[in-house]
N, C-alpha and C positions, 0 to 999 in steps of 0.2 A: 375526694374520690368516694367517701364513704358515702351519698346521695347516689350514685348509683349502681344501675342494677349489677350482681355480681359477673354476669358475661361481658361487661364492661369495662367493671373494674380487674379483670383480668385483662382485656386487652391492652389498656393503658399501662398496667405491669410488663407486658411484655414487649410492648411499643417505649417505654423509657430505656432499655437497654440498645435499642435501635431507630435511634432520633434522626438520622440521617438515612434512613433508608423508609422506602414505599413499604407497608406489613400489611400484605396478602391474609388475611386471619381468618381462614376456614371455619361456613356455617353450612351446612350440609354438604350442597351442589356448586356453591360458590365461594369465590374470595372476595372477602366484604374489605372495606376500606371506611374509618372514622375520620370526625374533626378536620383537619388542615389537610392529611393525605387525601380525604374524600376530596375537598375541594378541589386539590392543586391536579389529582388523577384525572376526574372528573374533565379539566379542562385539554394536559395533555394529551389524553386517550378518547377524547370527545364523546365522553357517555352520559347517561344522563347521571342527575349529582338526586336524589332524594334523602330523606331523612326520616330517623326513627327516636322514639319515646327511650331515653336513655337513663331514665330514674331520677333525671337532674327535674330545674325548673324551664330549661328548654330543649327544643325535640333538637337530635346531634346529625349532624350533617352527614350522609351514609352515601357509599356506590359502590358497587362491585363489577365481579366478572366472571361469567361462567368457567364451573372445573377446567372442565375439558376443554376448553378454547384457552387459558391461561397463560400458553406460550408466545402466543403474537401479541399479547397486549404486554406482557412483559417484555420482549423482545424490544418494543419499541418505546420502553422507558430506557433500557438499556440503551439503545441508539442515542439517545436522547441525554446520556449520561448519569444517570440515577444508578440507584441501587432498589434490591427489592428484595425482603424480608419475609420468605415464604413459611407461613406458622400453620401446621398440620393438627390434626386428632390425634392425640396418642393414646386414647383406651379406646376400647366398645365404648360405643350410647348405651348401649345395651347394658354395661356395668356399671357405667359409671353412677358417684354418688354425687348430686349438686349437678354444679358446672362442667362438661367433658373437659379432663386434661388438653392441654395445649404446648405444644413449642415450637421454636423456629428450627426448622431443620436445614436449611441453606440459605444462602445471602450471595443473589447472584447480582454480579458486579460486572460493569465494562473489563477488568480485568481476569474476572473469573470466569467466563463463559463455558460452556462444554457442551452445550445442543450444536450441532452443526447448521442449523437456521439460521442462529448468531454469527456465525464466522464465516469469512472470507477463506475461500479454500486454500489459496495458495499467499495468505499473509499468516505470519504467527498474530499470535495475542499475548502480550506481553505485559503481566504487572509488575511494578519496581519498588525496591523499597528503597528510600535514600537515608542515611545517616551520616550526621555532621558531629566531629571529633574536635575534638581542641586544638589539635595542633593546624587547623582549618583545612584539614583533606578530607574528603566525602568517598565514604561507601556506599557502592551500588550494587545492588539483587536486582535481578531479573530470572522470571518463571512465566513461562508459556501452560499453564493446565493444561489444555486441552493434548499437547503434547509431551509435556513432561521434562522439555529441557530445563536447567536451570545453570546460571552464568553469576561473576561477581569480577568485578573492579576496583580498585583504586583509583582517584581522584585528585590531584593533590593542587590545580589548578582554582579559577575561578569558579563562582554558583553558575556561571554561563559557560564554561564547559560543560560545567554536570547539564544543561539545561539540552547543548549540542547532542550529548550523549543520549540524550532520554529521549529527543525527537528523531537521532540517527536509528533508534531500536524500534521506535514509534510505540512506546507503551500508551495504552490506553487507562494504564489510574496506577496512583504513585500512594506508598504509606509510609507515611512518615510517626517521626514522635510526636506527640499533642501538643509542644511547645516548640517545635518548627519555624523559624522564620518565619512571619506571617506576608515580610517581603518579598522573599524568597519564593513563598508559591504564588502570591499574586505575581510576579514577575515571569514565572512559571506560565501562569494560565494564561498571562498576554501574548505568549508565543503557540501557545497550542493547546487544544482543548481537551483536559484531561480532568479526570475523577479523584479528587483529594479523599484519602484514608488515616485515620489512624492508629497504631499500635503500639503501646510504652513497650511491652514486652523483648528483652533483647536475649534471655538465658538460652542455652542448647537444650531440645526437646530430646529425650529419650529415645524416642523410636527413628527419630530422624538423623543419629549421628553419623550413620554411614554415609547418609547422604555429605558429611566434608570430612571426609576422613581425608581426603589429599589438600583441604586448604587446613593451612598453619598459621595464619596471619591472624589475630584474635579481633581486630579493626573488621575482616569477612566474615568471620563468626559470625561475628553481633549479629552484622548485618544481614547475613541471610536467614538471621535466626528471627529478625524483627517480622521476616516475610512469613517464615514458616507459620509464625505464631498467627499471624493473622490470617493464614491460608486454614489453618488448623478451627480455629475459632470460628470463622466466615463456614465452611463447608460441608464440616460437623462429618466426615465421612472417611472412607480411605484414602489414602492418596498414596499407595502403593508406586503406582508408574511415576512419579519423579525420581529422577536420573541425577548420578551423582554430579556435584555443582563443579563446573569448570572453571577455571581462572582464567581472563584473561586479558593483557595491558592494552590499553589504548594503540600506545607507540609501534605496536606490532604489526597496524596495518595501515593506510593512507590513510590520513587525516583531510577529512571534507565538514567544515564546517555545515551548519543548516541553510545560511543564505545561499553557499556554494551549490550546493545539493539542488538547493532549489533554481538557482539559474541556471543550474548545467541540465535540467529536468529529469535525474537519474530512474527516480522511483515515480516522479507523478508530474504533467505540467502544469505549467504558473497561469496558465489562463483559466481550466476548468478543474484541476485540481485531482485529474482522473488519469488514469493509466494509460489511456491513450496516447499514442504522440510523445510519449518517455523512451527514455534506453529500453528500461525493462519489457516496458512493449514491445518493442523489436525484438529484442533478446530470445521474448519469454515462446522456445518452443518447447520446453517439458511437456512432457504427457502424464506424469504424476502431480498431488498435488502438494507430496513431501519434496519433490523436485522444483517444484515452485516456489515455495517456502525457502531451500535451498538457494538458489540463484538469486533470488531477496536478497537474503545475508552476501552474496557474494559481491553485490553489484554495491551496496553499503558498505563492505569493508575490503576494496581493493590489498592486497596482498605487499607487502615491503620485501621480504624472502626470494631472492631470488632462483634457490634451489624448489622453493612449493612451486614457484609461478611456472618454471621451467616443466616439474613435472605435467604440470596440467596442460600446457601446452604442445609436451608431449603426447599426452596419451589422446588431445585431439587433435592432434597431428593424425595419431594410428586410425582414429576414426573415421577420418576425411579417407583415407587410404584402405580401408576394409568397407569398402560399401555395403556390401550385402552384408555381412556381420551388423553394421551398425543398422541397417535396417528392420533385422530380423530381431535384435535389440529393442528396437525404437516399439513394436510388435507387441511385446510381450510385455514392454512394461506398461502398454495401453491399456492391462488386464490388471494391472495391481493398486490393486484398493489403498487409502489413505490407514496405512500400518501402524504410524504414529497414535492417530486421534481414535484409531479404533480400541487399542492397547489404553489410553488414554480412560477411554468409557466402560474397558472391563473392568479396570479397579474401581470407576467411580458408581459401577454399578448402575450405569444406563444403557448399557447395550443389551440388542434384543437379537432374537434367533437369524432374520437378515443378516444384522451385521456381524454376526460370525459365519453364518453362509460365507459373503465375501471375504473376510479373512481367509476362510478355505480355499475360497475360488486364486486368492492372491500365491497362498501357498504353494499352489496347484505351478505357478508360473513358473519359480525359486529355481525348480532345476534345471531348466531352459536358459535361464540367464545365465546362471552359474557355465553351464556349458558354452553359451556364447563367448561371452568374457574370457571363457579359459582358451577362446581359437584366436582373441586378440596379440599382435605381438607386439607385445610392449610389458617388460617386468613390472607394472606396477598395475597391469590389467590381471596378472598370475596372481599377485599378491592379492587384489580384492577377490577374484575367483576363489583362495584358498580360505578367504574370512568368511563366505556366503555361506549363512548357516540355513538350512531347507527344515529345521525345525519337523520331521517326518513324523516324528512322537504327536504334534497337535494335527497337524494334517490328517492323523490316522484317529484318531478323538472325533474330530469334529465330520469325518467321513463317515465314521461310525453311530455318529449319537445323533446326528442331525437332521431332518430330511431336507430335500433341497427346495420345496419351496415353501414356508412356515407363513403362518398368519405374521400380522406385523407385532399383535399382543402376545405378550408370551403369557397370557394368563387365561386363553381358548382351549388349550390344548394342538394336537397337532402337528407338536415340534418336534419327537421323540421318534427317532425310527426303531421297525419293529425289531425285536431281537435285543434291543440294546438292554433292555431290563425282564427280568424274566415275572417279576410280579404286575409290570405296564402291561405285559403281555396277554397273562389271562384276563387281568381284566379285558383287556380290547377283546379279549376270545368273548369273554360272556357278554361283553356289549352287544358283541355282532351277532353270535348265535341266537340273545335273547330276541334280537328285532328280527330273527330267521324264524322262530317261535314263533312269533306277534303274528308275520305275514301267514305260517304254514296252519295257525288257528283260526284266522281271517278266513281261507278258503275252504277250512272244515266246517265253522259253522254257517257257510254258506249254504254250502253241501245239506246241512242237517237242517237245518231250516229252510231251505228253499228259496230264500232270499237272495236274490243275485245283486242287489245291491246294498247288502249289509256291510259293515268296513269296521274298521278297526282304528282309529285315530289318537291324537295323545293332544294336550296343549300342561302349560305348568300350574295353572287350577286343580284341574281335577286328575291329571296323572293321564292314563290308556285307559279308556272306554270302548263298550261296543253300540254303534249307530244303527238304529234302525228308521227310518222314515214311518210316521203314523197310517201312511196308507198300507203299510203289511205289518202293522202292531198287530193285526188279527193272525198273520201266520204264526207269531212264538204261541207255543204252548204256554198256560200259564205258570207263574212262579219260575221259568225257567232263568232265566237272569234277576239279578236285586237291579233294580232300581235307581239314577243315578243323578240322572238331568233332564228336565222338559225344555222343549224346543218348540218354536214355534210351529213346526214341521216334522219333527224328528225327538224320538226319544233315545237317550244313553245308558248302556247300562251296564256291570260289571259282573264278573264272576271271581270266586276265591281263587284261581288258579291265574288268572289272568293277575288279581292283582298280588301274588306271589310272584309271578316274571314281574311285574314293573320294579317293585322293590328291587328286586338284583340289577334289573337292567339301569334304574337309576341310580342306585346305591354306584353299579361299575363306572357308570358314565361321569359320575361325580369324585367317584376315585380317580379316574385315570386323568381328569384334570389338574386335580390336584397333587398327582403323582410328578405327571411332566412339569410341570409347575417347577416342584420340587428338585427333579433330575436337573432341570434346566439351571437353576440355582448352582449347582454344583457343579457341572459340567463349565461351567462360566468360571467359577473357584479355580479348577484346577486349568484353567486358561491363565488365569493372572500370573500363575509360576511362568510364564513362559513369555510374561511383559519384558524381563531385559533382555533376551533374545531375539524378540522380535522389534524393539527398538534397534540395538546392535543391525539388525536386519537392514529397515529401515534406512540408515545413516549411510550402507551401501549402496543401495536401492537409489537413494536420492543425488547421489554423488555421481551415478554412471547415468541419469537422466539429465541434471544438468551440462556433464562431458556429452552428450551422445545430439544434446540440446547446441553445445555452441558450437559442434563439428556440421552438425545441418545448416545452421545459420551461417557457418563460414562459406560453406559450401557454395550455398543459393545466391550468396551476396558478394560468391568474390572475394571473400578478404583472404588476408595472407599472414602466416608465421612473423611476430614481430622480434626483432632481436634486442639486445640491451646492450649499451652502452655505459663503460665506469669514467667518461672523462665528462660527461654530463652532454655527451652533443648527442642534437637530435636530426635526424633527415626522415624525411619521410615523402615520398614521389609520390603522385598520384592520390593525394588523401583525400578522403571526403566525408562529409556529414553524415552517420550511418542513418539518424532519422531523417534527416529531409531526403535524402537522395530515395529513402523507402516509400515516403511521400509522392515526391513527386511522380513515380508513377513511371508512365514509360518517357515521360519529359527526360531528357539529358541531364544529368549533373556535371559539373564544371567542376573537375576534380582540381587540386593544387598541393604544390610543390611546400615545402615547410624546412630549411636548414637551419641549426644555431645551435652557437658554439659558444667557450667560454667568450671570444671577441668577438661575439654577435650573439649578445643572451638578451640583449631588451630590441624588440622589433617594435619600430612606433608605422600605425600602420594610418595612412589615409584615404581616403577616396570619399564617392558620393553616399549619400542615405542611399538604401534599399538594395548597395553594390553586396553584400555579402561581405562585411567586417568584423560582425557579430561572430555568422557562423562558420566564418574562416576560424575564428579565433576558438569558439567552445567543439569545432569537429579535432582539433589538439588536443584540447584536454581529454573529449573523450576518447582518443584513440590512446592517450595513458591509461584513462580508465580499462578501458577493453586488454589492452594488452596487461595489465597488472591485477588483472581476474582470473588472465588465462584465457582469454578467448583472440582468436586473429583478430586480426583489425582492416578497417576497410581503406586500404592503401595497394598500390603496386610493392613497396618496400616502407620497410618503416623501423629503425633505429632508435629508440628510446635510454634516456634514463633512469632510473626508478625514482619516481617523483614520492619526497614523504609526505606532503601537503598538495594540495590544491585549494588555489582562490581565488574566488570570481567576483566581479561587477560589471554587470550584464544586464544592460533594460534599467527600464524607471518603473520607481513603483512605491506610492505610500506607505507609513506603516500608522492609519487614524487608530487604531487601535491603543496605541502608547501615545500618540500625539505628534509623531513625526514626520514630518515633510520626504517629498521623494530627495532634495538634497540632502537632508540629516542622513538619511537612509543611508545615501549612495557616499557619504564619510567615514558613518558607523563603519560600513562593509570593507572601506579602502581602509583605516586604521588597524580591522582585523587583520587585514595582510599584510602589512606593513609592519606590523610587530610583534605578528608570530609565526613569519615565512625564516624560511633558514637558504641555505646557496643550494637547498637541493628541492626547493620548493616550485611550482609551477604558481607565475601570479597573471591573471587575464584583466586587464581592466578597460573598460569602453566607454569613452565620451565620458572622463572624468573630468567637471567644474560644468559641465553645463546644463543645471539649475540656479547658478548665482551671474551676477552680471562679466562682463567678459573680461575685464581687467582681472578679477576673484578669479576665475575660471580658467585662465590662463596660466596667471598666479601661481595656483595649486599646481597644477597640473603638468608646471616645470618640476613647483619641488618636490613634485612626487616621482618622478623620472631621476632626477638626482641624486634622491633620499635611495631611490631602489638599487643605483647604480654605485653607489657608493657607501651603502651600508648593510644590503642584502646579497648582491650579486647576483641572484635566483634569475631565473628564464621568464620573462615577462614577454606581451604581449599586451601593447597599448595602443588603442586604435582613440583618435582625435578627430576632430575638425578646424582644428588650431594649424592650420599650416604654418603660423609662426613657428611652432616647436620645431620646426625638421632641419632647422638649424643647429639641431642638439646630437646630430651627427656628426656635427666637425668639433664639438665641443667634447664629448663624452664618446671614448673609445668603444665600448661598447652595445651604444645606438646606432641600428642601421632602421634607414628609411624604407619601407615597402609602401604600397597599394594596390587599391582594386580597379583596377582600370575599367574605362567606359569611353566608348564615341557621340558624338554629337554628330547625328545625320536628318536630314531635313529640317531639323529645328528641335528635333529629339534626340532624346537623351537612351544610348543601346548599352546595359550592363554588360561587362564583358563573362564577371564575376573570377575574374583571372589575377591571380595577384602577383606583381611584378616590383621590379627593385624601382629605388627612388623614391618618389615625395609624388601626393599629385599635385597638378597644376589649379582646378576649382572642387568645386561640392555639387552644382547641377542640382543644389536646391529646389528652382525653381522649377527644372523639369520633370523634378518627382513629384510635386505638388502638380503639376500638371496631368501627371502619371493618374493622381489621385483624382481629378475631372473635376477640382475647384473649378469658379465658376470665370469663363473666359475673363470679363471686365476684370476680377481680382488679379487674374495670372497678368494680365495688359499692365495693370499697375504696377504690380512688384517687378516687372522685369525694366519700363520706364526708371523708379528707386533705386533698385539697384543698379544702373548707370549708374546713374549722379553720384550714387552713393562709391563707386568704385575712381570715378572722376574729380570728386570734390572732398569726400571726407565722410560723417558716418551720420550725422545729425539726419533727423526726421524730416522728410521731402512731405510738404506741407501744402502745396500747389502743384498740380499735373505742370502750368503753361510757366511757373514762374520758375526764374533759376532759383539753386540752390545757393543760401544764404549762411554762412559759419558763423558762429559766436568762438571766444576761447573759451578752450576747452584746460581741465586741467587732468589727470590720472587723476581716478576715482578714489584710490588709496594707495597711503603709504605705502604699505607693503608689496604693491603695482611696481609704483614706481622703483622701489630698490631691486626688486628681482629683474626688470628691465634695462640690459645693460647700452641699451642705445638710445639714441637722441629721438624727442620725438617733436614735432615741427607741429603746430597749432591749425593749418591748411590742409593737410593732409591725413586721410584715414593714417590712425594709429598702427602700428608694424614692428610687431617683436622684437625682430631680426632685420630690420629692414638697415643694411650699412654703406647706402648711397643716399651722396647727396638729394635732398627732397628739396624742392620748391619754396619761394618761402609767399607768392603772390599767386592768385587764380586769376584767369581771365573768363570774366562770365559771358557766357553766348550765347545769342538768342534761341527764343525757347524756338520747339521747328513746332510744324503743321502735323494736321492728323497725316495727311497725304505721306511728306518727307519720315513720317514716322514708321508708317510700311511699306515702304520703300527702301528705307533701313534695316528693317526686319528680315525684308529678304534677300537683302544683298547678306547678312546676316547669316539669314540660312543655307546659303548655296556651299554645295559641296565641289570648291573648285576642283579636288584633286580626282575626282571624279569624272568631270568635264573635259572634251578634248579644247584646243586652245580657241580653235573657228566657233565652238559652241559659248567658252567664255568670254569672247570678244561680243560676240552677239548679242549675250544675256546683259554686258555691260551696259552698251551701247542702248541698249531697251528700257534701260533703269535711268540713262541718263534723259534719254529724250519725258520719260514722265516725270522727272525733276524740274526740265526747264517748262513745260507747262504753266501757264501762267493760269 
């Protein structure tokens, strides 16, 4: 280090403490960037990459980024998951001796965010810290900045609950200890893309002990204490507005795995990844965006408690039933600013004169709602009424000190209304009077001189001069004015008087800048006393937007009060899909009927691809979801039990990222359920075994049916294409057979999307591929194959004109065969269930003509029950004369 020059070897001193982060290291107007940062910047932020003479023996790879643009170029390392280490001036140039002082004054991270640019209005931002104890139980911290909650748990599970946990909260960067499982996080980062931190530090900080003064558990200490340290260390600033830390168990609220989450699409869909086309999209009608925030959490942690769920569905009960209340509601909270992050930014000392405008403008609302809420009737709408604090003390502050429309810099001046300080005040007097001087001097020595276009101008060179144009330099007398500036046109000049007004009028003008300046500072101070009130606020505020949110949604869409059930049966008439049916638009939705009970808790459900199996089965789950938020549900009636789990496998889908196949996948997923569903668990599982050959697929797919039945009991929900299974009704008491029925009309295939009792009869495979507009020849073939293949057995049809020919065949595997308790005949397609005698010789027959073949197709397709008898005799008799055709 010692070859280079000293502004160098300063920054490599202050770049070894932050190895891991981007260091912005302020050189006048920019933030410059060395060595590997310049590189690796350079290409994510595509700027150019140059270099400068660094004292060594070669020139050091440099780039930067203008001051004042700073924010977007960090912004999207941020995105992008980095960190960035913003190193400021901290003395005058002007004093200093050598090299100007330097340090890092913040370290903004994916988890620390606090510009509103960075942030999603209505998601939190959550960082986590994790620690791992001996007795193998993991503490969890979570801290939103920008809003100041903070949360801790207990873990005493798997590193893949912790993992559930931390993607259910969606933290954006985790810090752990420096000696952390290195498996553990990479195992971490394979599931989701997040920002590794670290922090040894775990002792309680001083200033921060209030903050756990209600947790007792020394296992939470540490560990919120590991977060603080590194919140403290990274931020370098106040952090006032963090809110005392909550505790709270896992077990308290429905348990949704991350795969489940992800196939029921709660918070985001599986195809684009985006809010679209989710529950929460539906959901999401808040008009705040701590209300948004809100309904997040809510939709994440469905409620166990039956007295909480009840309330809430209470009080949107009362909302559906107060129209105008709840509109007039809906109104006012259109008007209230994001309270949270504003509170947020006072203590961290980035808020500007706007953003406490809107604070005020928000305050302004408080006692509207307050009064609203208090005309609702529902005791638990009185009780938030009586908590609504209107904060009148800053209301009357910021009414006072503010004006209402301020520059966006609070360092213009501007922002101070008049009155509020009586020394801002003369200065503003002597400002204005001295440029009332200026002008009423301008028009006397017009007057005196004769000059009618003589003027009186200012620029920050030379101060306020007086302008004369050379063509009437002959009217001044001489020596009357000194002397000032030559102009190409125009001479400038001054008098003692004039430049005694400029002094005071610049001396005021530069005071009063620096005065509001000043006021502003402070008036901002005694704002932060009023950070836990206005949070407390807040937590209201957001609470009667999400209620006021699912009473509209109830509303518009029809749904209805769900009830709860303790014997675990569920009915539910008329249910439907609340996203697809919002979907389709003014298309009709094909509602359905849903019953089961303890002797009818596993429904094995069949029918065709594309009939609605899927979303029969996850509009269940979500109308638990729904109803265990607190919001109605989209049903005529609907009966529930309070489900502790839910779990799904739904859809194919790779995971190349770990290196697993859609069948591994769709195992993982099924084992998750299987061995941590309890009898009060909801388990959904779809077209389980087919990614493996059909013997395996079958295989499974009993003993998983068995397994559920006989060592979980839970309410399951099994949709096949195995119609072998549905012989597991007569076998297993509490298997009943449904499906989604569909007709066969002209040779197509009509969804009914109606789910009725029984088993069905085929799959119509072949007429949803036709659906799909494969290519005629192909669809001619497959439905030729499968003939034979339904006639002869299952082997590959090798020749259109030739018959089909069998080999023996034997069960593919053992474990086929033992789960298979029937005989199976070497002639005959294989058959689960099949307990009639089978054949044991084929008789082969000739191959037919193209002719005899559509000819068959359409006797095929004819819908006799459709036809009168004079019309079937007809048609027959038509088919038969083009038969005998020779």
């Amino acid at each position: 280090m010692a070859t280079y020059t000293p502004m160098i070897q300063q920054y490599l001193t202050i770049k070894a403490d932050y190895e891991d982060a981007f260091l912005f290291f302020r050189l006048g107007d920019f933030y410059e960037m060395f060595f590997e940062d310049a590189v690796k910047a350079s290409q994510e932020l595509e700027i150019t990459l140059t270099s400068r003479d660094g004292g060594g023996s070669e020139r050091i790879p440099m780039c930067g980024v203008p001051y004042h643009s700073a924010t977007n170029y960090i912004d999207r390392l941020i995105e992008r998951g980095y960190k960035v280490a913003i190193c400021e001036q901290v003395e005058d140039p002007k004093s200093a001796k050598g090299v100007v002082k330097r340090e890092v004054v913040q370290v903004i991270s994916p988890g620390t965010l606090m510009e509103q640019a960075g942030l999603e209005e209505k998601e939190n931002n959550y960082i986590c810290s994790v620690t791992q104890f001996e007795d193998s139980t993991y503490g969890l911290a979570f801290s939103d900045l920008s809003t100041g909650e903070n949360s801790v748990t207990i873990i005493s599970g798997s590193w893949d609950e912790v993992i559930a946990e931390i993607y259910v909260q969606e933290a954006k960067e985790i810090v752990v200890d420096s000696d952390f499982s290195a498996e553990h996080l990479q195992k971490l980062q394979e599931r989701k893309a997040i920002t590794i931190s670290f922090e040894s530090q775990t002792s309680s900080l001083e200033n921060f002990e209030s903050l756990i003064g209600n947790i007792q558990q020394e296992k939470l200490v540490q560990t919120f204490s590991r977060l603080i340290h590194y919140l403290v260390r990274t931020q370098k600033r106040s952090l006032d507005h963090l809110q005392p830390v909550q505790f709270y168990q896992i077990n308290e609220f429905m348990k949704i795995d991350l795969f489940s989450k992800r196939n029921l699409e709660l918070t985001e869909t599986i195809r684009t990844k985006g809010k679209k086309g989710s529950l929460l999209w539906l959901l999401d009608q808040t008009v705040t965006a701590m209300g948004g925030r809100l309904l997040k959490q809510w939709v994440d942690r469905p409620l166990l408690n039956p007295q909480h769920i009840e309330n809430r569905l209470n009080m949107v009960e009362t909302l559906m039933n107060q129209f105008f209340e709840r509109e007039e509601l809906r109104e006012l909270l259109k008007e209230v600013y994001d309270l949270e992050r504003l509170a947020g930014r006072v203590a961290f000392g980035n808020v500007n004169a706007r953003d406490l405008i809107q604070l005020k403008k928000s305050l302004q609302k408080v006692p509207g709602i307050q009064e609203v809420v208090s005309r609702l009737d529902h005791p638990y709408a009185h009780e938030l009424a009586g908590k609504i604090d209107r904060c009148e003390e800053l209301e009357t502050l910021l009414e006072n000190g503010l004006k209402d429309n301020p520059p966006l810099s609070v360092k213009e001046g501007d922002i101070i209304k008049d009155g509020y300080h009586h020394q801002l005040d003369q200065y503003r007097d002597a400002s204005k009077h001295g440029k009332s001087w200026i002008a009423a001097l301008e028009q006397r020595e017009r007057e005196k001189t004769g000059i009618k276009s003589l003027k009186i101008g200012y620029n920050r060179v030379f101060g306020y001069y007086i302008e004369v144009t050379k063509a009437n330099l002959a009217l001044l007398p001489e020596g009357m004015y000194e002397r000032k500036q030559t102009l190409a046109n125009a001479e400038r000049f001054v008098t003692p008087e004039l430049k005694e007004k400029e002094a005071l009028i610049l001396e005021a003008e530069e005071k009063i800048v620096q005065l509001e300046y000043d006021l502003f500072l402070h008036l901002r101070e005694e704002v932060k006393a009023f950070i836990p009130r206005l949070q407390a606020l807040a937590k209201i505020v957001s609470e009667l937007d999400v209620l006021q949110c699912f009473a509209k949604i109830s509303e518009e869409r029809h749904y209805r009060k769900p009830s709860f059930s303790e014997d675990g049966k569920i009915v539910i008439q008329n249910g439907r899909h609340p996203v697809v049916e919002k979907v389709m638009n003014s298309q009709e939705y094909v509602p359905n009927d849903c019953y089961m009970d303890n002797d009818r808790s596993i429904l094995l459900i069949t029918g065709p691809n594309m009939s609605g199996k899927s979303t029969y089965m996850r509009q269940v789950a979500l109308t638990a979801v729904l109803a265990q938020i607190g919001c109605f549900v989209p049903a005529d009636e609907a009966v529930m039990p309070i489900f502790d789990q839910i779990f799904t496998r739904i859809g194919a889908a790779d995971d190349l990222v770990s290196g697993q196949s859609t069948f591994m996948v769709e195992m993982l997923e099924t084992k998750n359920a299987v061995t941590k569903a309890t009898q009060s668990s909801l388990i959904l599982l779809d077209e389980i075994g087919r990614g493996t050959s059909t013997y395996d697929g079958m295989a499974l797919a009993q003993a998983i049916i068995e397994y559920v039945h006989e060592h979980i009991g839970c309410k399951t929900l099994f949709s096949t294409h195995y119609h072998e299974l549905t012989v597991l009704e007569e076998e297993l008491s509490s298997v009943k057979n449904v499906h989604v029925s569909a007709v066969e009309k002209n040779g197509k295939v009509v969804f009914l999307h109606k789910i009725k009792e029984g088993a069905a009869d085929k799959s119509y495979g072949i007429h949803v591929a036709e659906l799909a507009e494969l290519p005629a020849p192909l669809i001619e073939r497959a439905r030729v194959i499968l003939d034979k293949l339904e006639q002869q057995g299952e082997e590959p049809v090798h020749d259109l004109d030739i018959p089909l020919q069998r080999e023996e065949s034997q069960p593919e595997t053992a474990a086929a065969s033992q789960l298979i308790p029937q005989q199976v005949t070497q002639e005959n397609q294989l058959s689960f269930f099949d307990f009639h005698e089978q054949k044991t010789t084929q008789t082969v027959e000739p191959a037919l003509s193209k002719r005899e073949k559509t000819i068959l197709h359409q006797l095929k397709d004819l819908d006799i029950l459709e036809m009168t008898p004079l019309e079937a005799l007809n048609k027959m008799y038509e088919l038969q004369k083009q038969l005998k055709k020779k």
